[in-house]
Structures are given as structure tokens and as C-alpha cells.
C-alpha positions in Angstrom: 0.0 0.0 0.0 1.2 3.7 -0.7 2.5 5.2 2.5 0.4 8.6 1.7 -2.9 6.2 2.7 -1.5 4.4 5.8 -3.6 6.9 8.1 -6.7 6.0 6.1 -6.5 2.9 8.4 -5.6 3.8 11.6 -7.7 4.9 14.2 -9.3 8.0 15.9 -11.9 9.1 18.7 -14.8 11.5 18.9 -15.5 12.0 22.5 -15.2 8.1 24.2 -15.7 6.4 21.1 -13.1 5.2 19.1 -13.5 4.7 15.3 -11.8 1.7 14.0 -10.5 3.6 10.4 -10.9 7.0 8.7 -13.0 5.6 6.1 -16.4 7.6 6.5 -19.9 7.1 4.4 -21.5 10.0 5.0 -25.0 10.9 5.0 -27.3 10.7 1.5 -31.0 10.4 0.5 -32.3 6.9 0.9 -30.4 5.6 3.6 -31.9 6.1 6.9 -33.2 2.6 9.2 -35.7 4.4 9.6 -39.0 5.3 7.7 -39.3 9.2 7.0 -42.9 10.3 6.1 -44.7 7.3 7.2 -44.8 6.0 11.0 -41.1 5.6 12.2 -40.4 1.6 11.5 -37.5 -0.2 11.1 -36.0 -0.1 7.1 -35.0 -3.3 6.8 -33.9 -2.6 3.0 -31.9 0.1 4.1 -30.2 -1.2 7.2 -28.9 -4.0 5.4 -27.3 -1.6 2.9 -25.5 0.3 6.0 -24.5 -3.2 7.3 -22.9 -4.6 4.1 -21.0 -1.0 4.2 -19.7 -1.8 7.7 -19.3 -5.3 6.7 -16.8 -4.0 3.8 -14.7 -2.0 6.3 -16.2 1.7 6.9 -15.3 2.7 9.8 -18.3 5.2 10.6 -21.5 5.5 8.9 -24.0 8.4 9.0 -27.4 7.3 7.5 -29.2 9.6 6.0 -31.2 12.1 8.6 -33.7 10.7 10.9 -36.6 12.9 11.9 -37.8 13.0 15.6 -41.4 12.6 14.8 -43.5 11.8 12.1 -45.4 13.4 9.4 -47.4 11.4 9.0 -49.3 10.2 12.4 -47.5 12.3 14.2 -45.8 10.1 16.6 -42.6 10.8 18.6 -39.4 8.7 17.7 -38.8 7.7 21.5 -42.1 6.4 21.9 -41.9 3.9 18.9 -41.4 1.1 20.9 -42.1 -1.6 18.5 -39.2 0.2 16.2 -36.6 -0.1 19.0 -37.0 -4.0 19.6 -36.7 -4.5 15.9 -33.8 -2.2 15.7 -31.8 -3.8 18.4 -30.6 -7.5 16.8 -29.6 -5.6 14.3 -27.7 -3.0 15.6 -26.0 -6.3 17.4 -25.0 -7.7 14.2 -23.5 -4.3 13.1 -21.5 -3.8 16.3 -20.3 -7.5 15.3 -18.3 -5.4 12.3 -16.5 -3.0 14.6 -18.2 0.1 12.3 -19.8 2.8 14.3 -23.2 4.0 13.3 -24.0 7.8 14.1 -27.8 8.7 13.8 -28.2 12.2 12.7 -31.7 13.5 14.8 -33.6 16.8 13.0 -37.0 17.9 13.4 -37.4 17.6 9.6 -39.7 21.2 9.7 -39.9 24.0 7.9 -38.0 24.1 4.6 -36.1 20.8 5.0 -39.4 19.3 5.0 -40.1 17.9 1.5 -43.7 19.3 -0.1 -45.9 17.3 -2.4 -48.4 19.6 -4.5 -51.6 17.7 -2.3 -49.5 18.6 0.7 -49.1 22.3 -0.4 -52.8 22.1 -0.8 -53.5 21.4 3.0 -50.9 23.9 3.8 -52.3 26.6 2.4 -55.8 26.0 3.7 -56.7 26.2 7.4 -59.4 24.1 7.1 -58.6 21.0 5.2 -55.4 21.4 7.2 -57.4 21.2 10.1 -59.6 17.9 9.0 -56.2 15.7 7.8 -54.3 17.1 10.8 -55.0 13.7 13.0 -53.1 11.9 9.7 -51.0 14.7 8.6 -50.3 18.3 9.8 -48.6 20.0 6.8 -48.7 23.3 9.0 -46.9 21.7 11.9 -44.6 20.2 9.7 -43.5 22.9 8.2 -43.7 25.3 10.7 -40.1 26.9 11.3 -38.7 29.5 14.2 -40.0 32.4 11.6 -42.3 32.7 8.8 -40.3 31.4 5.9 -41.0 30.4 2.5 -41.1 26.6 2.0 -38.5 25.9 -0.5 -40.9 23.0 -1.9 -43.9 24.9 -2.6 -44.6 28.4 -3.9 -47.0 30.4 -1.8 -46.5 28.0 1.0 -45.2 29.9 4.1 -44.0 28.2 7.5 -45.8 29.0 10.7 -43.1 29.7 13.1 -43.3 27.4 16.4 -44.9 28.2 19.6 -42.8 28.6 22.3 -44.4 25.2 23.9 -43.9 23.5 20.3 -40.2 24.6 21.0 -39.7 23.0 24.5 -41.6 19.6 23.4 -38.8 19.9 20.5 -36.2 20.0 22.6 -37.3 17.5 25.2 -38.2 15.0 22.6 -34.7 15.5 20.6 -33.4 14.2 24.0 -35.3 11.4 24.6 -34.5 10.3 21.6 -30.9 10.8 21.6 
């Protein structure tokens, strides 16, 4: 091997934990464990595409964002209980590589959060927002810390959070972590 690549392999640390290479897959669309828009579940498709990575000697890998609650039902990540006990023979078998997994937590709002033109539809209207909000809240999903325009839909402008939306965020990123 070329001497220039020798500290490709060698070891490092963030914080306590100790990465067993340099070699890194960051973050990219379609490769969280988790589901995104639908109810939080285990992504069994995806996972095993992380594992074969760590299987093949990355180091670290940084799926692709997970949100702390859902779109669409509207349930917490931390409270998916069901998720967790699917989640953990796997993450067994990955710690069997020696990889490390970091899970990247956001709140997925305002204009990170993907529109579809029905979505934009309920957005825009208070009351058919209002009637799918049990399913799907497209004004709490895209609501922001200031009224900003959604990236995803013209004429679609995020609610900013209430200061009690705010503190459930920040409780809830916690939890989860």
C-alpha cells in the first residue's frame, strides 16, 4: 500500500468512542433505518445496505437524517417502541463489524421538510389542514422558528413554532438521543 494512505486505516476518537478507520460514508437520500414520512419503523432494506457497508470495512456511517417525529401520524421517535425491539438484533449484528453508526436526529420542519403539491394544498388551507391534521399536519410540519417560505412549494409559508412547540422539540430531541 502507498504510504500517503497508511492513516486511512488507523484509528481516531470522537469524544469516548473510538473509530476503527478513517473511512467515512457520509450521509445521503435513501439511507436512513428508519421510515421518514410514514410512521417511524425499522428499514430493513436500508439497514442491510448500511451493514454490508460496515461489513466492507467503513469505519463510521452516518445514515441519512432521521426525523424525531413523524409526518405522517405524528408520533414521537422515542415512543416507537415496536421500532426499537426490531432495531436492536440488528444493531447487534453491526457492532459485530466493529463500524460505528451515528444517527443524525432533526425535526425535519420548515424548509427541509419535502412538499408534495396535495401537501401544499392542505398547507395553504386552514381548514382542510385542520380535518387531515390527525393523519398529517402539513402546517406543523412545516412550521419553522419564523415565517419562511417553503423551498418546496410556492405560496406555501411556515408557521413559526410556539414557544411550547419549542420546548416539546427540545425535550423530545433528547429522549431520543
Amino acid at each position: 500500500m502507498n504510504q500517503k494512505y497508511e492513516a486511512l486505516f488507523t484509528p481516531f476518537k470522537i469524544g469516548e468512542v473510538e473509530i476503527p478507520n478513517r473511512i467515512v460514508q457520509c450521509s445521503m437520500g435513501g439511507t436512513t433505518i428508519f421510515g421518514w414520512l410514514e410512521p417511524s419503523h425499522f428499514d430493513i432494506e436500508g439497514a442491510d445496505f448500511l451493514l454490508q457497508r460496515a461489513k466492507d470495512g467503513v469505519g463510521l456511517v452516518l445514515p441519512g437524517m432521521q426525523v424525531i417525529r413523524d409526518t405522517m401520524g405524528r408520533k414521537w421517535l422515542d415512543s416507537n417502541r415496536q421500532m426499537y425491539r426490531v432495531l436492536k438484533p440488528y444493531m447487534d449484528e453491526y457492532h459485530k463489524t466493529g463500524g460505528k453508526l451515528f444517527i443524525q436526529l432533526a425535526g425535519g420542519f420548515g424548509r427541509s421538510m419535502a412538499v408534495t403539491p396535495w401537501m401544499a394544498a392542505l398547507g395553504k388551507n386552514d381548514l382542510l389542514n385542520k380535518l387531515a391534521s390527525p393523519i398529517v399536519d402539513v402546517q406543523y410540519a412545516g412550521a419553522s422558528a419564523s415565517a419562511t417560505p417553503n423551498r418546496w412549494a410556492d405560496g406555501l409559508t411556515s408557521r413559526p413554532f410556539t414557544v411550547e412547540e419549542i420546548l416539546e422539540l427540545v425535550w423530545h430531541f433528547g429522549a431520543s438521543a
